[in-house]
Each structure stands twice: as C-alpha cells, then as structure tokens.
C-alpha positions as CSV (number, residue, x, y, z in Angstrom):
1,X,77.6,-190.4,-116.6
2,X,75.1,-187.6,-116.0
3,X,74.9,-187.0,-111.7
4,X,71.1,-188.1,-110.3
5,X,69.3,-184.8,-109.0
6,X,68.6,-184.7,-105.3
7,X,64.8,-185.0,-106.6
8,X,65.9,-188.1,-108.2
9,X,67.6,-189.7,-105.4
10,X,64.6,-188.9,-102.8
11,X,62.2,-190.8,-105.7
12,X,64.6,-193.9,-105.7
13,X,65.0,-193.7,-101.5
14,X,60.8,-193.6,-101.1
15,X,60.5,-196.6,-104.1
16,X,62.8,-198.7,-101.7
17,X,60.4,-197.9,-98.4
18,X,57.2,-198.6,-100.2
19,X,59.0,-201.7,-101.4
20,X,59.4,-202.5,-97.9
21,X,56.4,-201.5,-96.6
22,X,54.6,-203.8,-99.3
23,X,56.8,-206.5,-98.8
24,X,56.0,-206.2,-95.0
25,X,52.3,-206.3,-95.7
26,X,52.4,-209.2,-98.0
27,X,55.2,-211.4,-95.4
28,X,55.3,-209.8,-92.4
29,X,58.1,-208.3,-90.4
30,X,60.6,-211.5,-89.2
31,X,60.1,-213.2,-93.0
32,X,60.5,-209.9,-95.0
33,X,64.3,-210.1,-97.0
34,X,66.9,-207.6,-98.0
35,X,66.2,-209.8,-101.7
36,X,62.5,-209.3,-101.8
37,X,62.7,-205.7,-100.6
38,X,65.3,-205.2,-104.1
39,X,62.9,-207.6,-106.1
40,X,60.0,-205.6,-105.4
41,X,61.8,-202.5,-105.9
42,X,62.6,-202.6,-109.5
43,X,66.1,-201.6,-108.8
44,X,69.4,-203.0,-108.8
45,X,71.1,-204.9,-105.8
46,X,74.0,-201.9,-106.2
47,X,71.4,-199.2,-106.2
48,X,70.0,-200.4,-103.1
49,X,72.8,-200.8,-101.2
50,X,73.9,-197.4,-102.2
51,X,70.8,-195.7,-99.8
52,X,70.7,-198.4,-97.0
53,X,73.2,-200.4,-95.5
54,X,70.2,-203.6,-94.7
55,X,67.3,-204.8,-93.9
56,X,66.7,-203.0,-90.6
57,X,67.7,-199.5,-91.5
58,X,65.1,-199.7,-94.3
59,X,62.4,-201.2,-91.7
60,X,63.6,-198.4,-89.4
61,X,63.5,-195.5,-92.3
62,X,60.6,-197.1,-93.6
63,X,58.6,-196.4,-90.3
64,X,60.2,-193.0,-89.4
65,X,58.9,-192.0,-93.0
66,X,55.5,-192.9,-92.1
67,X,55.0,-191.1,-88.8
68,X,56.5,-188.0,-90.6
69,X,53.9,-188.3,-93.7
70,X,51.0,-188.9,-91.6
71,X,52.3,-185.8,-89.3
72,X,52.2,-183.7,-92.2
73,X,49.2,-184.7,-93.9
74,X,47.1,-184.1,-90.0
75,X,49.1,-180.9,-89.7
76,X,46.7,-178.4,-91.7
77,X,43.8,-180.0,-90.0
78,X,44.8,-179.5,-86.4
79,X,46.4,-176.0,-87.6
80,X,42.9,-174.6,-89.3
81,X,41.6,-171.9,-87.1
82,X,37.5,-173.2,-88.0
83,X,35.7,-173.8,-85.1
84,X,34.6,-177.5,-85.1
85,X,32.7,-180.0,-83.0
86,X,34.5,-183.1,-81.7
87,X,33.0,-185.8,-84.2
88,X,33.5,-183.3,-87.3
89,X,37.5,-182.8,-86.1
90,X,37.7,-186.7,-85.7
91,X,36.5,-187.1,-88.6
92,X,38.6,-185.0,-90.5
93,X,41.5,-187.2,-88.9
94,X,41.0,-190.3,-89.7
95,X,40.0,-189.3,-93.5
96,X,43.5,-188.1,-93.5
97,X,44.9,-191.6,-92.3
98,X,43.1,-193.5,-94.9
99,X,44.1,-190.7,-97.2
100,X,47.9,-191.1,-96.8
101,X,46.9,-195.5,-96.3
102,X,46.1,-195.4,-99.7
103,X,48.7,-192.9,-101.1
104,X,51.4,-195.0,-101.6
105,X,53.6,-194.7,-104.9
106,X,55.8,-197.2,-106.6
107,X,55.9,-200.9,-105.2
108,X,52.9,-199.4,-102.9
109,X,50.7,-198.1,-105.5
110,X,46.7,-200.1,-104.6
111,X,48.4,-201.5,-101.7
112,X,46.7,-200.2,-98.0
113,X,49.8,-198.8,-96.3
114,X,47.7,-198.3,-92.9
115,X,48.0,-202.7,-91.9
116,X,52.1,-201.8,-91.8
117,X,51.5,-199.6,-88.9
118,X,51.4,-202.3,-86.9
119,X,54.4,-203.6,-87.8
120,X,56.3,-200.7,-87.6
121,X,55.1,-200.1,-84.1
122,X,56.3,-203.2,-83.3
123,X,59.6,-202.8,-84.9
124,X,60.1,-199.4,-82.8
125,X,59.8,-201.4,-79.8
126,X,63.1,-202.8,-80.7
127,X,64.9,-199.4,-81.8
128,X,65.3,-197.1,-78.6
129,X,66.1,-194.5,-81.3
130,X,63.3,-195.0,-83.2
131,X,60.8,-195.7,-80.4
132,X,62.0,-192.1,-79.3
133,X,61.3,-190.5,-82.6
134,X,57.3,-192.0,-82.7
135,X,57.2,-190.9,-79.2
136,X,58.3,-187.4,-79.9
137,X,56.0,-187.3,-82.9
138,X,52.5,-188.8,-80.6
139,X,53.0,-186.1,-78.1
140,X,53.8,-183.5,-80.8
141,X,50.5,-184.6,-82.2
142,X,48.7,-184.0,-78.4
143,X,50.3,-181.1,-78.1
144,X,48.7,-179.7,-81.3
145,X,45.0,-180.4,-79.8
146,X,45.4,-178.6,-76.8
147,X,44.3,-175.1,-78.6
148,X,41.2,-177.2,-80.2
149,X,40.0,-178.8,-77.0
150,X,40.7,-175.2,-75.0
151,X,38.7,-173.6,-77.5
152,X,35.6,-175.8,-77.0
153,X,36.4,-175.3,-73.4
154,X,35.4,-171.7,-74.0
155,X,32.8,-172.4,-76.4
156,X,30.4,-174.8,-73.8
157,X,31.6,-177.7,-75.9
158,X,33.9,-179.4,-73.5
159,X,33.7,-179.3,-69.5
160,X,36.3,-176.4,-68.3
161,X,37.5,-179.2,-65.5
162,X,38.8,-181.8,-67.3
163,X,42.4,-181.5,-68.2
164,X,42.9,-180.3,-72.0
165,X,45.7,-183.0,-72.0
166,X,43.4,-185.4,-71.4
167,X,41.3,-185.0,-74.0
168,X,44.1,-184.9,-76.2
169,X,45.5,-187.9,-75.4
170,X,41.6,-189.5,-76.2
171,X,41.9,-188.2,-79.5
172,X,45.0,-189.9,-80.1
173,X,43.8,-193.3,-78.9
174,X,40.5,-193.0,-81.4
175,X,43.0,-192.1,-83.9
176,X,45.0,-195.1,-83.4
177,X,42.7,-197.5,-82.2
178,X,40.8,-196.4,-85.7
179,X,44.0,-197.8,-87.6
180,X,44.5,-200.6,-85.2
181,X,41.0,-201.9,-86.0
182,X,41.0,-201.3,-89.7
183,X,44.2,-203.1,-90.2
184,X,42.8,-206.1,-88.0
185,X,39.0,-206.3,-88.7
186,X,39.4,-204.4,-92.7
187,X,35.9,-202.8,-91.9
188,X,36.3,-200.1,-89.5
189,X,34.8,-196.6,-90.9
190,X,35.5,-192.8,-90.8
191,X,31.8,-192.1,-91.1
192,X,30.9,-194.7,-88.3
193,X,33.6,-193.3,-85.9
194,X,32.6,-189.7,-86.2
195,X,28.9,-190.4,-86.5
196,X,29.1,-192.8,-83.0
197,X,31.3,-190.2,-81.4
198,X,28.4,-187.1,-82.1
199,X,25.6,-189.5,-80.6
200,X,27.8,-190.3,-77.5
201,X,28.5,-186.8,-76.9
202,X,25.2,-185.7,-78.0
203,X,23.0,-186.4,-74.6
204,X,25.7,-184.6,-72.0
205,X,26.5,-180.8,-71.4
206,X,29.5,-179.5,-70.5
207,X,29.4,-179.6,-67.4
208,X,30.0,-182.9,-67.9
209,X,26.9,-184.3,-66.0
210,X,24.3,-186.2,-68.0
211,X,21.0,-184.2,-68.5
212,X,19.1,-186.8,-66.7
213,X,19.2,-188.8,-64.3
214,X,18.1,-192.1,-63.6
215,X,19.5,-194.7,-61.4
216,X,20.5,-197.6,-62.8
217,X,18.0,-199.8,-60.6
218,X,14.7,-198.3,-61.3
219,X,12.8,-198.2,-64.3
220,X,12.3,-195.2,-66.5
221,X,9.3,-193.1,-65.6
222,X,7.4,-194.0,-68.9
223,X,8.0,-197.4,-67.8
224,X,6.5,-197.2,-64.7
225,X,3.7,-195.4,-65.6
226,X,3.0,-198.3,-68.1
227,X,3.3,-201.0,-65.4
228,X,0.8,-199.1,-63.4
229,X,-1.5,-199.2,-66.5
230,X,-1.1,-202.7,-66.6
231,X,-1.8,-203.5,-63.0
C-alpha cells in the first residue's frame, strides 16, 4: 500500500475541521457528534480516528486552525509599510475576515465559516490551553498595530497622548465586534464599517479636541439666529 504524502495527510486533517466547523454551524456546539463530524467528512470512521482521538480535540484543533488562518491572512496587511488612514486599514481587515469566512474547502465549501467563531470562542472558555493560545494570538494581533497607530501619531492622524495600546486594542474590538454582528444580525458590512468610521473621525483633529464647540444646552448659532428672525 503506497504511504500518504505529508501533503496528503494535512488535506484529509483540514477536510475533518471544516467538517466540524460545518457541522457546528448547521447543530451547534453541545448537539454536534463524533458520527456527523465522519458523515460529513466523506471519510471512513478508521480514517478519522487515525488524526483525532474525539469530538473535543477536533472542536479544539478546529478553533486553533481558525485563529492561525485568520492570523495569517491579516498578517500582510498589518505588515505593508503604505501609509493608510484608520477607515482604509479597517477596512482592509475585515475584507480579510470575510475573505478567509468564505474560504472554506471540503465539507465547508459555500458554507460562512465566520458564525463558528462564536462557537469556538465559547469552546475556548472551557480549554485553559486553548483559551491561552486565542489569547496569545489577540495580543499578537495588538501588538502588530502599534507601528500603524505610532505612525499616524507622527503623521497628525492620531493624538500623540493617547496610548498606542489603546488604540490597538479598539481596532481589535471593531474587528471582532464586526464578526460578532455579522454572525448574529447576517447584515453587517465592510463598506459601512469603514465608511462610518471615516465620518466619525472626520470632524476631530488630532489633538483630539473637536473643532467646535458647542454646549450641549444651547442651540447652534444658525439656530438662534433663525429664532430671532422669527420673533
């Protein structure tokens, strides 16, 4: 019998995960089965008990996977030396999380990968091991936008005071709240995020004090001038 190729071997491995990531989406985590993980796979009961032992180290693989795709596919963007404005680098992320959602071979192929996130964050709740490997990988992801945000520090795009930490732990939460809404509502947008995310940032310098203004009491100066009109 001829030997399977390491290639080989790493194909069958990610058909069993997207299996279980599309048996996941379809039953959620506490109904999913060792027999429709196998069933969906295509393989045989033997073959997939030759890569995992049960149900929870495929969960468990199945979500470790995930954080390191979606680390690689952000990776060039947050590496590219181009100087870019907030919305434009946000943007650029969350295209690459509906770009790896929708990337899915196998069992997975025109299934939306990005709904299991949820689950597997879940499930890492209940694996100290894993919940320490998706930790590692959220700061390593922070730790990667700190030369962004200090550049627009120098560039009059960001206020020099606020902590480049900070920031960075902002553009994480867009970046998972954006996942957390689409797997939930199924309507949120890359194009709306970025496009609110310029306006809101469009109307206040870096100094991080709006250009005008007016207290929240009194009525605009155009207003008032009308109301004198009127009077």
């Amino acid at each position: 019998m001829p030997r399977i190729t390491e290639e080989r071997r790493e194909a069958r491995r990610e058909q069993i995960l997207d299996a279980a990531r599309a048996c996941l989406l379809e039953h959620g985590l506490e109904a999913v089965s060792m027999e429709m993980i196998i069933a969906r796979s295509g393989l045989s009961t033997g073959a997939v008990y030759r890569y995992f032992k049960g149900k929870d180290e495929i969960i468990g693989a199945a979500v470790a996977a995930s954080a390191s795709e979606i680390g690689a596919a952000v990776a060039p963007i947050l590496m590219n030396p181009t100087s870019r404005l907030p919305s434009q680098l946000v943007e650029e992320l969350l295209a690459a999380w509906v770009g790896y959602a929708h990337s899915g071979v196998g069992a997975a192929v025109g299934v939306d990968r990005m709904p299991t996130a949820l689950h597997g964050w879940s499930y890492a709740q209940t694996d100290p091991q894993l919940k320490a490997a998706l930790q590692a990988s959220l700061r390593g992801f922070r730790e990667a936008c700190v030369p962004i945000i200090k550049q627009w520090q120098a560039d009059g795009v960001v206020a020099g005071g606020v902590e480049p930490d900070a920031v960075a732990q902002l553009l994480l939460s867009i970046s998972l709240g954006f996942v957390a809404q689409r797997a939930l509502t199924g309507d949120a947008e890359v194009e709306a995020h970025a496009g609110a995310l310029a306006a809101l940032t469009a109307g206040r310098p870096a100094s991080g004090r709006p250009r005008t203004a007016l207290s929240p009491t009194r009525p605009a100066p155009e207003a008032q001038r009308e109301d004198a009109t009127i009077g």
